[in-house]
N, C-alpha and C positions, 0 to 999 in steps of 0.2 A: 378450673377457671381462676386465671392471676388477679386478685382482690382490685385490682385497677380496673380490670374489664368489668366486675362486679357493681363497682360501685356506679362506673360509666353505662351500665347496662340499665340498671336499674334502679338508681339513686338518686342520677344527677339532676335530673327533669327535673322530680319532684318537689327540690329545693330550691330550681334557677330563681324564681323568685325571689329568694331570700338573700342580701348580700353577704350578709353577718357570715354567711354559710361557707365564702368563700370559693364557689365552686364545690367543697369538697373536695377540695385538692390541699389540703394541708391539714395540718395534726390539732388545727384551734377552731373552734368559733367565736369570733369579735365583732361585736355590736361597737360599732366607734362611736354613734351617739351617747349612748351609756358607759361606754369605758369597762365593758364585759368581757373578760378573756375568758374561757371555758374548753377543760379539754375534757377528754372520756376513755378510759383503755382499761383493756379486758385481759386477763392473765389466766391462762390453766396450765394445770399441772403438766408434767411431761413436754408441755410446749414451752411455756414462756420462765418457767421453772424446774429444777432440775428433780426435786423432789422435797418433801415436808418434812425434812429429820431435825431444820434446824428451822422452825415457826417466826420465830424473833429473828432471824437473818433474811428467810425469805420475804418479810412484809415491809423490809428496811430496803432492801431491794425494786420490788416493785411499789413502791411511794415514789422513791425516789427518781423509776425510769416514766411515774405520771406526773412529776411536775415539771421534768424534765424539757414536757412538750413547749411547759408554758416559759420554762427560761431561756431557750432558744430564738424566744419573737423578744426578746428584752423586756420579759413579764415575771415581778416578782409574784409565787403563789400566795395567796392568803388564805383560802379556805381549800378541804379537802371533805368530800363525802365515797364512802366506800361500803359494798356489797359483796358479799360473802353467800358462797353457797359448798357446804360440807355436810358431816358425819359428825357421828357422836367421836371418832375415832381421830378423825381431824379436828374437830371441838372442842377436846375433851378442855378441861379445866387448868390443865395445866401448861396446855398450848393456849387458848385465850388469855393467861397471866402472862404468858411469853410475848405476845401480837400487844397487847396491852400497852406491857411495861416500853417496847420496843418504838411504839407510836407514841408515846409520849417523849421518849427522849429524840427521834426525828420532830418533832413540833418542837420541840425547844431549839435544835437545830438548826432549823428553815423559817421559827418563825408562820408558822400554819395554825391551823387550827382545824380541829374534826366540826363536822356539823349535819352528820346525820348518814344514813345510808339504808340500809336493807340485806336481811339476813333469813337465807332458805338451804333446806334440805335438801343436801344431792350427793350421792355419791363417788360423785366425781367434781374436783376439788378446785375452785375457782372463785378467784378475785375482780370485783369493778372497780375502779376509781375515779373518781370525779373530782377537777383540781378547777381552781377559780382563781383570777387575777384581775387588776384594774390597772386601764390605762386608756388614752388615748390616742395612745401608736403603737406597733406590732412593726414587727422585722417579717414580709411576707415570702413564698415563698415563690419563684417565678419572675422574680425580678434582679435576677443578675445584668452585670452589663457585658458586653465584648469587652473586654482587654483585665476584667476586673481577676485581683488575685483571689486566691481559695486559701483561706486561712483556718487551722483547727484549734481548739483549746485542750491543754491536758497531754497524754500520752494514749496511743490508741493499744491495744490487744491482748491487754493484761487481764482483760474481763472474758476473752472467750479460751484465751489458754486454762483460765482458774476451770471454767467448765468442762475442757477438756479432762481435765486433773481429777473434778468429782467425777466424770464418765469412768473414770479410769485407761482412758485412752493414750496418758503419757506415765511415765516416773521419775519424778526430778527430787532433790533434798528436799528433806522437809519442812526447812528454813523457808525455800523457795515457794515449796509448795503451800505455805501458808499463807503467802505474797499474795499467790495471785486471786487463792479462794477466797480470799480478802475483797480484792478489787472487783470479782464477781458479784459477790453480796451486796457490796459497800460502794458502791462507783462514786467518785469523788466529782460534784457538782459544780460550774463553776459560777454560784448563784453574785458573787459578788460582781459580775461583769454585768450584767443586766442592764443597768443604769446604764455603763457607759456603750453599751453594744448599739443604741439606736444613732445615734452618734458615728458610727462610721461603716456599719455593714448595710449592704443593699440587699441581699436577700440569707435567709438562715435556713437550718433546721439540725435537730439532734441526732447523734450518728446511734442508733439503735438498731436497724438491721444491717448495719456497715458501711466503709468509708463509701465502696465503690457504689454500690445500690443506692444509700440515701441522697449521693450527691447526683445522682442519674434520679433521683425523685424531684432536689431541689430547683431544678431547671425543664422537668418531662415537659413541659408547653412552650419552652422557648425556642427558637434557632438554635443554638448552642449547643456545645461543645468542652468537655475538659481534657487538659494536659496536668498531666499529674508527676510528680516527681519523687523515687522509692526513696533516696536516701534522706528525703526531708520531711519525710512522713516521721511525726515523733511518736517513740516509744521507750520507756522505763531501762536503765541501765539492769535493771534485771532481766527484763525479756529479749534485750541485746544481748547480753550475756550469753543467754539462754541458744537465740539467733546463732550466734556461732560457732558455741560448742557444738551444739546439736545440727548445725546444717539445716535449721528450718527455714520455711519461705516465708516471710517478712511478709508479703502481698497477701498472702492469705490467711495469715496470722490476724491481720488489719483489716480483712473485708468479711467478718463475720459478726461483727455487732455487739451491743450491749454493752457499748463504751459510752452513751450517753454524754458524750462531749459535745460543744456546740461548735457543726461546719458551717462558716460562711461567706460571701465573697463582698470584697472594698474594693472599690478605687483605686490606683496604685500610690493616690496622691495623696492618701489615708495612713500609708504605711508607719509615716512618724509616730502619728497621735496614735494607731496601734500599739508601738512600741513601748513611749511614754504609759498606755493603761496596762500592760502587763507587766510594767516594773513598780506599779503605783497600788495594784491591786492583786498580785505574786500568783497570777496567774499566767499560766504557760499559754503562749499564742504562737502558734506557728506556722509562714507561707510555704504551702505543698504545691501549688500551682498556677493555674492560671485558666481564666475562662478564655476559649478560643470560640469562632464562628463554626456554625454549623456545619459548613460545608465540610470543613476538619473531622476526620474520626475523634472520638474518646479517648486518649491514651495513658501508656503510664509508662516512664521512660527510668530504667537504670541510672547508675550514678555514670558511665561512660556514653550516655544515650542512646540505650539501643534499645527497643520498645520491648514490654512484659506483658506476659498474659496472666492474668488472675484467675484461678480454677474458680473460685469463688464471687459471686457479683455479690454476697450478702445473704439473710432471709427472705421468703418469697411466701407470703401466705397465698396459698392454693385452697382452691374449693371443688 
């Protein structure tokens, strides 16, 4: 069962009541009375991490793909509470001095703060995180317009090739190959856009299971439609590099996630004051597309326009 049917099956009733709740169709709950942003995401081993050999890089990782949720509605985190369920083995004392030392220096970072969680025995090895924010607006998600462009921040696919690398599924230098296990651990946030993000996008969300899957999330209840464009999709003069020598596919390089950038679509009449905040705040902003009407298939068009198919639509959690 595809976790949409799941939650549609058996979820959504429960909450209609609730607005805060959103449907259940996005990664926040926002109480707009209160100005409560609240996300919640759950991480196991082997799934959402590749394995525990490096404690202090893995927890730097998954912090940062939980607050992730809340900088994509144009919400800075403030609080973070996190649960942990391990082994004496995964516990030991000198991986807690690791997780430790590692959360404290992301709080000083982002600016967060720890404020409680919950810790049980399992031997099978899994994180909760709980991320909090305030405001009384939110970037939602289901509210693109027709004609509006697709804009991304950052450089996308530098985080699932790094994974590919700890698979051992490639072999590049080791210069290179430090790059990207870098950018896997470490995904660079672009928290300082926040502020100015409510300010000119109409609908967001963070590319975590992939370009093509999240932005097929960010619109699932609309008419709509995306055209998408390969050569303007951004990516790292490394994994271009990389792109060429090697004859890899750019599209599926880019539609398997864990780039934690924020995708979202404006206006076209926005595109200035786009410009203007990413040379004000040195962050990377760039238009991949365009939202088209529904009647339109989804596409993704080469640099000579001839339409591509992506092996890949992203992660699908399955039940």
């Amino acid at each position: 069962m595809h976790e949409f049917d799941l939650i549609k099956n058996y979820f959504s009733k429960i909450s209609k009541k609730n607005k805060s709740a959103l449907n259940l169709n996005d990664d926040v709950f926002f109480d707009k009375k209160k100005g409560i942003i609240i996300s919640v995401d759950t991480y196991n081993i082997n799934t959402h991490f590749f394995n525990f050999k490096y404690p202090d890089l893995v927890i730097k990782k998954i912090l940062r793909s939980s607050i992730s949720d809340l900088i994509c509605k144009g919400v800075k985190p403030k609080f973070y509470f996190i649960s942990a369920s391990g082994n004496k083995k995964t516990f030991s004392k000198n991986n807690l001095y690791k997780i430790s030392k590692s959360l404290k220096s992301e709080q000083n970072k982002f600016n967060i703060v720890l404020c409680g969680g919950d810790t049980t025995f399992s031997n099978k090895l899994s994180f909760t995180i709980t991320s909090l924010g305030y405001s009384n607006k939110i970037i939602y998600r289901n509210k693109a317009k027709l004609n509006d462009d697709i804009y991304v921040t950052g450089n996308l696919g530098d985080s699932y090739l790094g994974l590919k690398l700890l698979s051992n599924k490639m072999n590049i230098k080791k210069k290179d190959k430090l790059f990207f296990i870098n950018k896997y651990y470490k995904p660079e946030l672009p928290l300082n856009l926040t502020k100015h993000l409510l300010k000119f996008a109409n609908s967001s969300i963070d590319i975590s299971d992939g370009l093509i899957g999240d932005l097929s999330k960010m619109i699932n209840r609309q008419k709509l439609s995306f055209h998408l464009f390969e050569n303007k999709i951004p990516v790292s003069k490394n994994l271009s590099d990389l792109i060429k020598n090697q004859r890899l596919n750019k599209i599926n390089l880019i539609s398997n996630g864990d780039d934690y950038q924020i995708l979202f679509t404006a206006n076209v009449n926005k595109a200035r004051i786009i410009k203007k905040t990413s040379k004000a705040t040195g962050i990377k902003i760039t238009k991949i597309g365009k939202i088209v009407t529904g009647n339109d298939r989804s596409l993704i068009f080469d640099e000579k326009g001839k339409q591509i198919q992506a092996k890949s639509k992203g992660y699908i959690h399955q039940f």
